[in-house]
C-alpha positions in Angstrom: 6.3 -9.9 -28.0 9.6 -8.0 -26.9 7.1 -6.0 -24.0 5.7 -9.3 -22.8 9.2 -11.2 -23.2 11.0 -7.9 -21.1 8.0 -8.1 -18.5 8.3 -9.6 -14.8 5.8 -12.5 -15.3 5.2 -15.4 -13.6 6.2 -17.8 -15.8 10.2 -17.9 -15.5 11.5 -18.9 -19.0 10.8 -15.7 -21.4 11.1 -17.7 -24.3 7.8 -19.7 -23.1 5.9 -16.8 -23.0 3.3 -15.8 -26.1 1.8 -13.3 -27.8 -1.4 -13.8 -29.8 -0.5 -12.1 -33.6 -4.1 -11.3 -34.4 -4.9 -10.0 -30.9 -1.7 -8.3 -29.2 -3.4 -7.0 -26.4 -5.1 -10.6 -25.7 -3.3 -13.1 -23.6 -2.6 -16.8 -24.0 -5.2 -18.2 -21.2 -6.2 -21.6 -19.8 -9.5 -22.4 -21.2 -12.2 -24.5 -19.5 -11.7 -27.6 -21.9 -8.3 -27.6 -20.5 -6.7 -26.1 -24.1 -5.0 -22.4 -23.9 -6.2 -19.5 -26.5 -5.6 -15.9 -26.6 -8.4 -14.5 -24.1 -9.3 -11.4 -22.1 -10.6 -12.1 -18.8 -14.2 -10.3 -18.1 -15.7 -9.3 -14.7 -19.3 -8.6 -15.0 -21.0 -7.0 -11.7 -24.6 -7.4 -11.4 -27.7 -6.0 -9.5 -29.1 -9.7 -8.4 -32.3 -8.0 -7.4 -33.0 -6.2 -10.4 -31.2 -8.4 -12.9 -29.3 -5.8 -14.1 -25.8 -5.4 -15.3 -23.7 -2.4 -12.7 -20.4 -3.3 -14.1 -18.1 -4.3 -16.7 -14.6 -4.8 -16.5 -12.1 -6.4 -18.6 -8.3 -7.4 -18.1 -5.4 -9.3 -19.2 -5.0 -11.3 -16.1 -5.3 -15.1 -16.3 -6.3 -15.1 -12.8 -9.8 -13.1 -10.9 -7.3 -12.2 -7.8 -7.5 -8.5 -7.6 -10.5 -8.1 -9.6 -12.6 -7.9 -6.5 -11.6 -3.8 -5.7 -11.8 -2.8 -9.3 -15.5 -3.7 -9.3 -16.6 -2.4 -6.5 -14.8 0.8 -7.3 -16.4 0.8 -10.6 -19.8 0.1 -9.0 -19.4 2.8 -6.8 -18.8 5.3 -9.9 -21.6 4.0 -11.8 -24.0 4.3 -8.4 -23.2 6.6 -6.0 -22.5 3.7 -3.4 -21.7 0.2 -2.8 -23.5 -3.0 -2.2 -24.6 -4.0 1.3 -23.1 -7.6 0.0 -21.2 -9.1 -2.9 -21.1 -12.5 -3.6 -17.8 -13.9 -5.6 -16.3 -17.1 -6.6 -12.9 -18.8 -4.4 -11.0 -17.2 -7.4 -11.3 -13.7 -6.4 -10.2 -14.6 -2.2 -7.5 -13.5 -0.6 -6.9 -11.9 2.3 -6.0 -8.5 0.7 -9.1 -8.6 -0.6 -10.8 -9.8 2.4 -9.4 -7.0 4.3 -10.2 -4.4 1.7 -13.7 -5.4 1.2 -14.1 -5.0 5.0 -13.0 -1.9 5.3 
């Protein structure tokens, strides 16, 4: 709790931050039903064509921003190259990441 209290974080007030006891390396997430639970957040990378499963990452970011270079690096470890085209959710755009793709 100290780490996450002493961490620059988005949300100003340390006192309103949380820890999960059981999980410590989880973090208190918005959920789909609209509740918050301790979570991790998990990128999965597939092979469309071949229904398979070319990477798995997880992180303690609420958020997918910035996910989008992590799994294509990770792609291009487990492959030898990268995909002629990726197709991601509005939650992993920005222009960093538009830009980064590109090149």
């Amino acid at each position: 709790m100290q780490k996450v209290q002493a961490a620059p974080h988005a949300e100003s007030d340390p006192a309103q931050r949380r820890v999960s006891e059981t999980d410590p390396e989880a973090r208190i997430m918005k959920q789909g039903d609209g509740g918050y639970a301790p979570s991790h957040n998990l990128q999965i990378s597939t092979d469309a064509a071949h229904s398979l499963i070319v990477g798995v990452g997880v992180t303690q970011s609420a958020s997918d921003q910035g996910q989008l270079m992590p799994a294509l690096d990770q792609i291009q470890d487990n492959l030898g190259q990268l995909p002629r085209q990726v197709v991601v959710d509005g939650g992993f755009m920005t222009r960093e990441t538009v830009v980064a793709a590109a090149e």
